[in-house]
N, CA and C of each residue as an Amber inpcrd file, in Angstrom:
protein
   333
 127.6730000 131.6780000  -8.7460000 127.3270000 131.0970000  -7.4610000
 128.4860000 130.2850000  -6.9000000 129.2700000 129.8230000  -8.0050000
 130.2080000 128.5970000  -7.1630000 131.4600000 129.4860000  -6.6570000
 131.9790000 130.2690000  -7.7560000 132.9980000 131.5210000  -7.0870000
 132.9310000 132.1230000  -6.1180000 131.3630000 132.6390000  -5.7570000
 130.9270000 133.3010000  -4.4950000 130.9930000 132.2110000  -2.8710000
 130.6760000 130.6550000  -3.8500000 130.6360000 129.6220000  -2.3650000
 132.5250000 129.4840000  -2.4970000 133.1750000 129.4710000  -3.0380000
 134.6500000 129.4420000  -2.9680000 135.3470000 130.4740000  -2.3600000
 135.0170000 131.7770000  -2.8110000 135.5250000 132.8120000  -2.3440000
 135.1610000 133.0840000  -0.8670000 134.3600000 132.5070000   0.0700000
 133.6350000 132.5360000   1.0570000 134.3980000 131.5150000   1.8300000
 134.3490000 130.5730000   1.3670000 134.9220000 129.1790000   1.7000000
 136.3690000 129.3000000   2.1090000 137.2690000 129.8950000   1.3170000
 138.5340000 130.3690000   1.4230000 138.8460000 131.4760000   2.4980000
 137.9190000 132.4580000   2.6390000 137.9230000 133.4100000   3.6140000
 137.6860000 132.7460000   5.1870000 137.1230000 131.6380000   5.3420000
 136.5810000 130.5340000   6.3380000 138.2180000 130.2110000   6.4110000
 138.1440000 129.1950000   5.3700000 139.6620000 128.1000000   5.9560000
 140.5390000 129.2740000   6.4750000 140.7180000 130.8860000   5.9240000
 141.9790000 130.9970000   6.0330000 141.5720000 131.5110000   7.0500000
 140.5950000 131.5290000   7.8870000 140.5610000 131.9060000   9.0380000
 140.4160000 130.5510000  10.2200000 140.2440000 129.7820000   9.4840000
 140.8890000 128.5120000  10.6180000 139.0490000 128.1380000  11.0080000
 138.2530000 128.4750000  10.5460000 136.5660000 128.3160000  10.7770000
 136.1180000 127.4210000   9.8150000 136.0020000 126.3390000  10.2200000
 135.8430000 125.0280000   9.6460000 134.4930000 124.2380000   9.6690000
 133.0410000 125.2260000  10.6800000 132.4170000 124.3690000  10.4840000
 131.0770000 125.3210000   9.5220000 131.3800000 124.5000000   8.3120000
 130.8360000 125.1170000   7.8090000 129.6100000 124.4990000   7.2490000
 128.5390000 125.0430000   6.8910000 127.5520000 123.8870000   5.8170000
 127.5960000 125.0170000   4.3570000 127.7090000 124.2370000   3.4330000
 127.1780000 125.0260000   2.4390000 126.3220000 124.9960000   1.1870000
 125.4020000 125.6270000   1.4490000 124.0200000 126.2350000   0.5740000
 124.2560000 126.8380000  -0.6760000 123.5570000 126.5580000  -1.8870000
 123.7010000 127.5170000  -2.9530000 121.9420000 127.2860000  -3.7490000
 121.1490000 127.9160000  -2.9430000 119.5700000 127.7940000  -3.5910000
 119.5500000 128.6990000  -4.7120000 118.8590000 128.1050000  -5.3480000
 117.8900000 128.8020000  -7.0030000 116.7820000 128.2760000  -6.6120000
 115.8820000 129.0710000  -7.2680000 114.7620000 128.8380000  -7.9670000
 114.2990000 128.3350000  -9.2270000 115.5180000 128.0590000 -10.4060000
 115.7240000 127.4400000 -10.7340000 116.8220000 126.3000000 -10.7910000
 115.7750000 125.1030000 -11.0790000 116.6790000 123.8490000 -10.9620000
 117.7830000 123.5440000 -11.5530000 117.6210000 123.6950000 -12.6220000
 119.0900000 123.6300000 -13.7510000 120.0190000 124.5790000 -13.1500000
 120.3100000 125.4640000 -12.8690000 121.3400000 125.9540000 -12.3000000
 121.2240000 125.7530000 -10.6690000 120.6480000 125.3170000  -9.9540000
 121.2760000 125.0520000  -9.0250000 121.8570000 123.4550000  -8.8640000
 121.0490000 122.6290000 -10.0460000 121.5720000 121.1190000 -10.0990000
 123.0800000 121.6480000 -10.8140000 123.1730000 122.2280000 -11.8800000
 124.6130000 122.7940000 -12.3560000 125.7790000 123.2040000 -11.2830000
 125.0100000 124.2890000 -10.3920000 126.1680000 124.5920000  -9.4610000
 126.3860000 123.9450000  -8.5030000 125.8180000 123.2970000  -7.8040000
 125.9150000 122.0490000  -7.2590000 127.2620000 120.9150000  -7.4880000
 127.0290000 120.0070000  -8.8220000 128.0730000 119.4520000  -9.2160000
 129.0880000 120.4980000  -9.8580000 129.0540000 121.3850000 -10.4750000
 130.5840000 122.5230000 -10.6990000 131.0770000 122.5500000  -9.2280000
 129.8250000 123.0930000  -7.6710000 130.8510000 122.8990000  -7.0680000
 131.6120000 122.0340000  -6.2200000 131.1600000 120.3120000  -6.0720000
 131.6760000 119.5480000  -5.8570000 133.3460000 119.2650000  -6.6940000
 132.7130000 119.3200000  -7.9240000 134.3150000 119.6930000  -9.0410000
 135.2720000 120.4820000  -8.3710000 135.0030000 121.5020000  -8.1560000
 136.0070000 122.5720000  -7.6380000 136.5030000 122.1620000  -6.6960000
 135.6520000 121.7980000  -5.3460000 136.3150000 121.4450000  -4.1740000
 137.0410000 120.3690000  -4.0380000 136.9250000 119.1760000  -4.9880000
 137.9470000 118.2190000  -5.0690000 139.3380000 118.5770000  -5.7030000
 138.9050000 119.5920000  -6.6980000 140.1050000 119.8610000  -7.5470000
 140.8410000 120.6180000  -6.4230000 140.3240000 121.3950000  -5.9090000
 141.3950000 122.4540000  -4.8240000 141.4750000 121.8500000  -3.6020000
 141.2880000 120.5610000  -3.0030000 142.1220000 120.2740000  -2.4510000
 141.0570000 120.6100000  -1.0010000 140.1480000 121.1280000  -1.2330000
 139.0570000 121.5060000   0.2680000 138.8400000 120.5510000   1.0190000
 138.9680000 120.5660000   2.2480000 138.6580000 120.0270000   2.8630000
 136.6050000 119.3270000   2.7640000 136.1150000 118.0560000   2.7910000
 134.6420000 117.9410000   2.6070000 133.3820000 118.9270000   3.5980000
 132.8140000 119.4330000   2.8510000 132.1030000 120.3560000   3.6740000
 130.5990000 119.6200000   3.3980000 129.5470000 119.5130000   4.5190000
 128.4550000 119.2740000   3.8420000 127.7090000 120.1860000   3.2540000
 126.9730000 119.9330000   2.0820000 125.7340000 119.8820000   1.7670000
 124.0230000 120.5040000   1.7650000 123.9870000 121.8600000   2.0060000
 122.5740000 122.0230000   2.0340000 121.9080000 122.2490000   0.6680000
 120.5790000 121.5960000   0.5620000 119.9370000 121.5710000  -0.6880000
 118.5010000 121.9330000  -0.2110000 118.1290000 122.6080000  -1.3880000
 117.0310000 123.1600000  -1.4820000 116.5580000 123.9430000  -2.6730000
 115.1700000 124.3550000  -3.0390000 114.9560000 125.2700000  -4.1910000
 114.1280000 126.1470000  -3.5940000 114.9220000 127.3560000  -3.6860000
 114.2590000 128.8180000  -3.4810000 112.6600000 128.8000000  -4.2990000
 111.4640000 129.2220000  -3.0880000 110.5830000 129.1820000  -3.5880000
 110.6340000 128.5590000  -4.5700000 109.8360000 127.1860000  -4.3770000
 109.7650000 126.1350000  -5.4700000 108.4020000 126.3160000  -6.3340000
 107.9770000 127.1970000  -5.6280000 105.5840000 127.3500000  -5.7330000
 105.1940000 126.3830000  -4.6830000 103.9190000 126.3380000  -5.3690000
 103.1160000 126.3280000  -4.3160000 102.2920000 124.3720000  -5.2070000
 101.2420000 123.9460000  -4.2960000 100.7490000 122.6650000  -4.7760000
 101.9290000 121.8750000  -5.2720000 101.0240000 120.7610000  -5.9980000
 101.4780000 120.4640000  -7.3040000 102.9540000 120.5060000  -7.3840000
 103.1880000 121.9840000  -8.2070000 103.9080000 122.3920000  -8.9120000
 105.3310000 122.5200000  -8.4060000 105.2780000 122.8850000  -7.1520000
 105.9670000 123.1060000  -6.2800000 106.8790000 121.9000000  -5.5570000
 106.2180000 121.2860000  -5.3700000 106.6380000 119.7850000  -5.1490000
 107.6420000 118.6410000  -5.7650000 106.7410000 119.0280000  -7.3820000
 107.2920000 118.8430000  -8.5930000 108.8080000 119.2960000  -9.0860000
 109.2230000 120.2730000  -8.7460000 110.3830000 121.4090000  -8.9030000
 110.9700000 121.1160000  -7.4430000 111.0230000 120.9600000  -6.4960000
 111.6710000 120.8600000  -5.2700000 112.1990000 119.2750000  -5.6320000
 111.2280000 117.8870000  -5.6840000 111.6380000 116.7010000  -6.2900000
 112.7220000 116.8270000  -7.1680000 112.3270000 117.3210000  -8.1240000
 113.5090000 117.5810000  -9.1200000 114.8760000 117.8470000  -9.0260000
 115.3260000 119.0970000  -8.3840000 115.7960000 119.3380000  -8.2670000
 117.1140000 118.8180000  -6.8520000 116.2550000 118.7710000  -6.4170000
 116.6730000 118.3870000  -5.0590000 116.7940000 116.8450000  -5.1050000
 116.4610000 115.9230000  -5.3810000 116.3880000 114.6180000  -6.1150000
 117.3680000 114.1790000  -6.5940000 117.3100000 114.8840000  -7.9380000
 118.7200000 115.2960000  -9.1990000 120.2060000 114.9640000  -8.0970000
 120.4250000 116.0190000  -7.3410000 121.2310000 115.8880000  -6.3130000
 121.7010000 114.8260000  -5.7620000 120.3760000 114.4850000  -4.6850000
 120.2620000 113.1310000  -4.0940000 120.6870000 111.7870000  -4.4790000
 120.4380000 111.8760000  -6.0420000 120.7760000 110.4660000  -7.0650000
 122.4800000 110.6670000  -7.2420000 123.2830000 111.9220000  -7.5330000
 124.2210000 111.8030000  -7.4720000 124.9110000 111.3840000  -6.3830000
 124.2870000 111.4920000  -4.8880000 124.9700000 111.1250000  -3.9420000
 125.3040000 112.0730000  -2.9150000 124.7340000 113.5880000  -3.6840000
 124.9650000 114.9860000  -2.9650000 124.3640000 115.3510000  -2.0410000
 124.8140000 116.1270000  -0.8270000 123.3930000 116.6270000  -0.2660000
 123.5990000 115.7720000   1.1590000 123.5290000 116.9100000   2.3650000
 123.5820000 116.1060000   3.5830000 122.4520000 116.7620000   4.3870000
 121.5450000 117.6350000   3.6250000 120.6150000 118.5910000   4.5080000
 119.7770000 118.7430000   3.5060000 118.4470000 118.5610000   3.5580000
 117.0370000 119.5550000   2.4660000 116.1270000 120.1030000   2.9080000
 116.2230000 121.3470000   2.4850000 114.7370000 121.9840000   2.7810000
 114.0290000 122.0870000   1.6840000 112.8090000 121.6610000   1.7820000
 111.5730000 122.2300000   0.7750000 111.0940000 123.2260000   0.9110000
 111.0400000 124.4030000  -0.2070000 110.5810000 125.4590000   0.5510000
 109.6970000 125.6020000  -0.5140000 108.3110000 125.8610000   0.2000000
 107.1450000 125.8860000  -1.1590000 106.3600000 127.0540000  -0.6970000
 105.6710000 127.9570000  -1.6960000 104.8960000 128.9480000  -1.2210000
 103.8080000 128.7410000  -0.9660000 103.6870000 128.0710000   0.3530000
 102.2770000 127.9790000   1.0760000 102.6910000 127.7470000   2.3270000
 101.7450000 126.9240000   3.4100000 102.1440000 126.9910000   5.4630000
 102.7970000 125.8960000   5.0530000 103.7600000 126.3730000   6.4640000
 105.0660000 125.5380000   6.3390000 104.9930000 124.3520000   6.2180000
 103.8210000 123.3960000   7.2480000 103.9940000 122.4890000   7.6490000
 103.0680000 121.7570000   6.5300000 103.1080000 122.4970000   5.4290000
 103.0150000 120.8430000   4.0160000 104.2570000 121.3200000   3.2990000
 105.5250000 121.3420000   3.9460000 106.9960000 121.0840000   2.9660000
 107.3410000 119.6510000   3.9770000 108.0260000 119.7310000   4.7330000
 108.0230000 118.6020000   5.7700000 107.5240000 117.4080000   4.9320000
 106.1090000 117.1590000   4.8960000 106.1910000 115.6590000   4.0260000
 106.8370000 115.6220000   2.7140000 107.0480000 116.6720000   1.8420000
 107.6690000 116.6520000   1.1500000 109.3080000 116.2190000   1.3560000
 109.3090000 116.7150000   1.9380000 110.9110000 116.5710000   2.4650000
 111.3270000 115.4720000   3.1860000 110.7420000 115.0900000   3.6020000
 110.5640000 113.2640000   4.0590000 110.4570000 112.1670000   3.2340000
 109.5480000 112.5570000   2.0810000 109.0200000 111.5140000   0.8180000
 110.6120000 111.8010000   0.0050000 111.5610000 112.7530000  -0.1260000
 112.3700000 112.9430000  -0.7660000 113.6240000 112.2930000  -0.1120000
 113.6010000 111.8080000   1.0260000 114.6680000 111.6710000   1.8530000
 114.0450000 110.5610000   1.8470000 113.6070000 109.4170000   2.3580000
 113.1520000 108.4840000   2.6580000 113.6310000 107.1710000   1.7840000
 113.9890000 107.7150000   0.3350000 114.0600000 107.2770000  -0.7120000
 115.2600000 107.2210000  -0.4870000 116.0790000 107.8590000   0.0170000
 117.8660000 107.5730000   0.5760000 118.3240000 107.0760000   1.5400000
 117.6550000 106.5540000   3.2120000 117.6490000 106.6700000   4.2900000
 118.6560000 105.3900000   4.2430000 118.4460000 105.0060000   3.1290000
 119.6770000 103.0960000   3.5700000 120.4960000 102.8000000   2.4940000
 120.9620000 104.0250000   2.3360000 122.2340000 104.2660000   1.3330000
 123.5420000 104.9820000   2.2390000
């Protein structure tokens, strides 16, 4: 995932297209909390210019559970300091991710 956001990234700069956001969703958390910080690593090491941030977990489920795994993950992030965009994406109607995604952000708003 992080080679693919680099190799992408590089094809951008060397085309002089700079506004970029960048995304790297899983469905699972551990690797997207993993690729996440690998690719903050990378982009400091090479010298990239700061790009923001989208976070999220690919189909997180649904209730509960879902919530649970989107927090997590997306959270995880948040505590490091990562992350300038979140979507919750849970398998059910849209409009119960939104409080989720508010209760997760809210918790950062004066940092």
């Amino acid at each position: 995932m992080v080679e693919s956001a680099l190799e992408f990234l590089r094809i951008c700069e060397d085309e002089k297209f700079f506004d970029v956001v960048i995304s790297m969703k899983s469905s699972n958390t551990q690797v997207m909390v993993q690729a996440y910080r690998l690719l903050v690593q990378k982009l400091n090491e090479g010298g990239f210019k700061p790009y923001p941030l989208h976070l999220g977990v690919t189909e997180a489920g649904e209730a509960e559970d879902g919530r649970i795994k989107s927090a997590v993950g997306i959270g995880t992030l948040l505590e490091d300091g990562l992350g300038d965009t979140v979507r919750v994406s849970l398998t059910e109607d849209p409009e119960f991710e939104a409080p989720v995604a508010k209760a997760l952000i809210d918790r950062y708003a004066t940092r």
